[in-house]
KOLGU-4560 file (N, C-alpha, C; in nm, 3 decimals, padded with zeros to 5 digits):
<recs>
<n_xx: 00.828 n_yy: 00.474 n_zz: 00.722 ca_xx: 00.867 ca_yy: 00.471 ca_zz: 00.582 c_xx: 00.797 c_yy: 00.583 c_zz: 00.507 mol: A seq: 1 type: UNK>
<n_xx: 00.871 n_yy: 00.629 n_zz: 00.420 ca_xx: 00.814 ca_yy: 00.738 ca_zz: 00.370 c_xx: 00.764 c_yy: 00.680 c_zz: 00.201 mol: A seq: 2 type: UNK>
<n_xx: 00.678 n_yy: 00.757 n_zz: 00.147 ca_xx: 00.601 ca_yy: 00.679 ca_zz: 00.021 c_xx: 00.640 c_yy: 00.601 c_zz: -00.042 mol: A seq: 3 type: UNK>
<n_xx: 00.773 n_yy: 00.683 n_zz: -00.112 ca_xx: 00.874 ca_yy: 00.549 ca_zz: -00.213 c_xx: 00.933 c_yy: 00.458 c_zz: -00.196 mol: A seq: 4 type: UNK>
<n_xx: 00.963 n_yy: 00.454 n_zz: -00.033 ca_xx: 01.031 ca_yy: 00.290 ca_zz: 00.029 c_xx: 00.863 c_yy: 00.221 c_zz: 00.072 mol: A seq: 5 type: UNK>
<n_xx: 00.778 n_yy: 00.288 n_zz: 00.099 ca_xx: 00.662 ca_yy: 00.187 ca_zz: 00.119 c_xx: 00.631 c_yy: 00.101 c_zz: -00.030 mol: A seq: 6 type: UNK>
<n_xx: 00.633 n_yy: 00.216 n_zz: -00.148 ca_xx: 00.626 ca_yy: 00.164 ca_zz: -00.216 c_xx: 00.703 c_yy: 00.034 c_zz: -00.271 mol: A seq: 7 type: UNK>
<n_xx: 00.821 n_yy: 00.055 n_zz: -00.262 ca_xx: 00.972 ca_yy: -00.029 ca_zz: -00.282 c_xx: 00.904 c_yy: -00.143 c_zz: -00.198 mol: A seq: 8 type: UNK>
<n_xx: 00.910 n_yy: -00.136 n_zz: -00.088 ca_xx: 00.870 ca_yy: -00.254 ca_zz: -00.002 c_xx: 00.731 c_yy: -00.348 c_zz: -00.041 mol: A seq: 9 type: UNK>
<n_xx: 00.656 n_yy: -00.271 n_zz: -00.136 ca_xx: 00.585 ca_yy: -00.382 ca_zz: -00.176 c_xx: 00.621 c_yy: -00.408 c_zz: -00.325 mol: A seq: 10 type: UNK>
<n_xx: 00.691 n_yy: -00.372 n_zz: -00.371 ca_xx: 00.754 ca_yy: -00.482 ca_zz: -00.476 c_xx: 00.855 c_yy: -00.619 c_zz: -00.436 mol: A seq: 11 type: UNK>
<n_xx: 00.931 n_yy: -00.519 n_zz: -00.358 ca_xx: 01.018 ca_yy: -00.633 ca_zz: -00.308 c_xx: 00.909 c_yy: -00.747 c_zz: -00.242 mol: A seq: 12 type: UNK>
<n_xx: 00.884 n_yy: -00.717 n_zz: -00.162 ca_xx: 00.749 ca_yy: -00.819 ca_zz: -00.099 c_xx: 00.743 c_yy: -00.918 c_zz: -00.203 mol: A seq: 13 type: UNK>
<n_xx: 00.640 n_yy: -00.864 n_zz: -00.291 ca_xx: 00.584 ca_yy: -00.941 ca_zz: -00.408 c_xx: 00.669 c_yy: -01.024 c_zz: -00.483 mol: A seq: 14 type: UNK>
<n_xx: 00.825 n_yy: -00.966 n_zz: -00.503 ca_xx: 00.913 ca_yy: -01.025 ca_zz: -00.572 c_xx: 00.943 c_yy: -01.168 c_zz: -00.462 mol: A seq: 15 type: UNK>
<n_xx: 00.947 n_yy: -01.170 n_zz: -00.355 ca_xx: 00.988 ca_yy: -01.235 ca_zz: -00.290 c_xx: 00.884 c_yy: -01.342 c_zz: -00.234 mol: A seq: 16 type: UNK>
<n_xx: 00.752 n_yy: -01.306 n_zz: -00.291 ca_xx: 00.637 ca_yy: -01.373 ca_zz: -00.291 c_xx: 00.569 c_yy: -01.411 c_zz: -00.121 mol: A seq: 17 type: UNK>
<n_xx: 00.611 n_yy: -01.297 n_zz: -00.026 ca_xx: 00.563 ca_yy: -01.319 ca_zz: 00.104 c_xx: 00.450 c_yy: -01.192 c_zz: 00.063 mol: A seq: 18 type: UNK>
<n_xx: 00.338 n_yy: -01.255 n_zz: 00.063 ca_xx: 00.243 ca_yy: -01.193 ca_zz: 00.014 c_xx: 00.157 c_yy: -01.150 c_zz: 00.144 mol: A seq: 19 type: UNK>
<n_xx: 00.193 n_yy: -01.215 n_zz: 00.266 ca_xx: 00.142 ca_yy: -01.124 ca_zz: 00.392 c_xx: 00.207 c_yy: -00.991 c_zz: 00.389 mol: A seq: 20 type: UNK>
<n_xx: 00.348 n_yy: -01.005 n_zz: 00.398 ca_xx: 00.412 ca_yy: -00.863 ca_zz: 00.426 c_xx: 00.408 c_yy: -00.761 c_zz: 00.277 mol: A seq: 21 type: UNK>
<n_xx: 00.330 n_yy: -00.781 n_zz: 00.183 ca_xx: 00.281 ca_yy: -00.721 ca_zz: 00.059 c_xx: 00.177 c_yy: -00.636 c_zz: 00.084 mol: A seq: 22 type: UNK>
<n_xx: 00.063 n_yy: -00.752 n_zz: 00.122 ca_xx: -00.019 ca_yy: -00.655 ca_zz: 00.199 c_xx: -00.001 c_yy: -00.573 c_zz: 00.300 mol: A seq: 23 type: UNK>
<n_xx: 00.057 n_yy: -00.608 n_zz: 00.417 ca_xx: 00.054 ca_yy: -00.510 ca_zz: 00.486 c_xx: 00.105 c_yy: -00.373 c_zz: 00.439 mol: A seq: 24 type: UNK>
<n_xx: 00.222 n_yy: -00.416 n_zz: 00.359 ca_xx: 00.311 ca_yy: -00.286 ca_zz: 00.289 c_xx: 00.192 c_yy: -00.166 c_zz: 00.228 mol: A seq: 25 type: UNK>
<n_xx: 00.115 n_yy: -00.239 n_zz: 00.172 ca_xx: -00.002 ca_yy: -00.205 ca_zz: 00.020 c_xx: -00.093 c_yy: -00.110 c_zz: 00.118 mol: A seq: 26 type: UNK>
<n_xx: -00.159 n_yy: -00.152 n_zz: 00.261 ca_xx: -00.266 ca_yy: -00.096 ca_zz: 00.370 c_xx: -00.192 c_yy: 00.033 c_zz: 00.368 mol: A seq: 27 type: UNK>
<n_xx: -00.049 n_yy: 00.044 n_zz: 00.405 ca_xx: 00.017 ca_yy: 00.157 ca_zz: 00.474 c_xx: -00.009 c_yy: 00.206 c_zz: 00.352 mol: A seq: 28 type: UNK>
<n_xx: 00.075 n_yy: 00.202 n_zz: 00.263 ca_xx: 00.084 ca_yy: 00.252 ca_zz: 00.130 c_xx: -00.052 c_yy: 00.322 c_zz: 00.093 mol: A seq: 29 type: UNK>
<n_xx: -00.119 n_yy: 00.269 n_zz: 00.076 ca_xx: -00.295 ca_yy: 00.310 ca_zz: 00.024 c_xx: -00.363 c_yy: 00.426 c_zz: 00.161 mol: A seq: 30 type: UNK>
<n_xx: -00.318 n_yy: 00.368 n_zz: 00.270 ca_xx: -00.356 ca_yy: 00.491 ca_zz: 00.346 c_xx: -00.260 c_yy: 00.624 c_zz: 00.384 mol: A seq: 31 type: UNK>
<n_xx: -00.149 n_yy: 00.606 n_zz: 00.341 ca_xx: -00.063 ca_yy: 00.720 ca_zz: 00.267 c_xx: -00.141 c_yy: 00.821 c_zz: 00.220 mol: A seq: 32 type: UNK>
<n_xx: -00.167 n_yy: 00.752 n_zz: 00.039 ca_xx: -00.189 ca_yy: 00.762 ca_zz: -00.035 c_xx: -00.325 c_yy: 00.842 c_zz: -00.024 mol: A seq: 33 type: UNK>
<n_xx: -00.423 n_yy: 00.810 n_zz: -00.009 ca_xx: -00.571 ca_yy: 00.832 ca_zz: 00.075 c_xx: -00.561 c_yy: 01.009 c_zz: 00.152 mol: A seq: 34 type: UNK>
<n_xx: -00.472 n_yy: 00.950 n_zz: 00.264 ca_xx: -00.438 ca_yy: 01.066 ca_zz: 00.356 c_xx: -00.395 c_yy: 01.198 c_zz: 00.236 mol: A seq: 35 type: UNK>
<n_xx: -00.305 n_yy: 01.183 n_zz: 00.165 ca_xx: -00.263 ca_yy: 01.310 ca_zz: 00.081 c_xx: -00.409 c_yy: 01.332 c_zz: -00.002 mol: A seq: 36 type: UNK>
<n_xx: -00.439 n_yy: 01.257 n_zz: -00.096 ca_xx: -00.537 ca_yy: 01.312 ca_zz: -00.142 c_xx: -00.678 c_yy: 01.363 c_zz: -00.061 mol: A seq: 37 type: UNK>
<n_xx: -00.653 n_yy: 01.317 n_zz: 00.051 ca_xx: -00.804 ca_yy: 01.388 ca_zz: 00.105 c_xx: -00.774 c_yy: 01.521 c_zz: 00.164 mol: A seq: 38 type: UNK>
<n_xx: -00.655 n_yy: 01.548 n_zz: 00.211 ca_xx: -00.578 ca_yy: 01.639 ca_zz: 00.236 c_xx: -00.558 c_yy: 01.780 c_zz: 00.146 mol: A seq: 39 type: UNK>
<n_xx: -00.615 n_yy: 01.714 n_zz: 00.039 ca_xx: -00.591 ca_yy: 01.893 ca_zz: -00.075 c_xx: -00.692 c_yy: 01.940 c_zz: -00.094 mol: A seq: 40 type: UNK>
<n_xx: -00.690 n_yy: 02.047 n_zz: -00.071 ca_xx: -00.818 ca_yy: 02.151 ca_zz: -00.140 c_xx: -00.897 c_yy: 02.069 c_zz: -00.244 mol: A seq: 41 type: UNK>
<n_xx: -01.008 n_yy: 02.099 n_zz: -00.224 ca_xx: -01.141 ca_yy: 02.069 ca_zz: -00.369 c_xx: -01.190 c_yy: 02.222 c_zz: -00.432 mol: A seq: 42 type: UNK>
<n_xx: -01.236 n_yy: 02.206 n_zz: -00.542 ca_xx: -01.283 ca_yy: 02.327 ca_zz: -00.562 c_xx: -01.445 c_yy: 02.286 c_zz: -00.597 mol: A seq: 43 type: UNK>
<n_xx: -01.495 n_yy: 02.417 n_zz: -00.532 ca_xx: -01.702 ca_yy: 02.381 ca_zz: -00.548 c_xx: -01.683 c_yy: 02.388 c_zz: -00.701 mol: A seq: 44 type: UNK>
<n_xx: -01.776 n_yy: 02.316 n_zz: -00.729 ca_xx: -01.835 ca_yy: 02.288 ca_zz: -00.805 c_xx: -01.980 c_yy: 02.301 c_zz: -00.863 mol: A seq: 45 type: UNK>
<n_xx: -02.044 n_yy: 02.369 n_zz: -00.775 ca_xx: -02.142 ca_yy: 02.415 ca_zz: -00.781 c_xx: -02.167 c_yy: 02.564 c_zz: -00.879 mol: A seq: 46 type: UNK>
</recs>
């Protein structure tokens, strides 16, 4: 699944109140999420 159906998939989840398959949706989702941002350039700061 790519971001916006992971995302989708945990609403629906939630709407549907199977709150196991919410979470799991939310893990993928967040380590998506995680993965891109650790993934971009920083700039020093120093």
């Amino acid at each position: 699944m790519n971001f916006f159906e992971e995302h989708a998939a945990i609403v629906s989840a939630c709407a549907k109140r199977d709150f196991e398959a919410a979470a799991q949706h939310l893990r993928r989702h967040l380590t998506q999420t995680t993965a891109r941002l650790l993934s971009k350039p920083t700039k020093d700061r120093s």
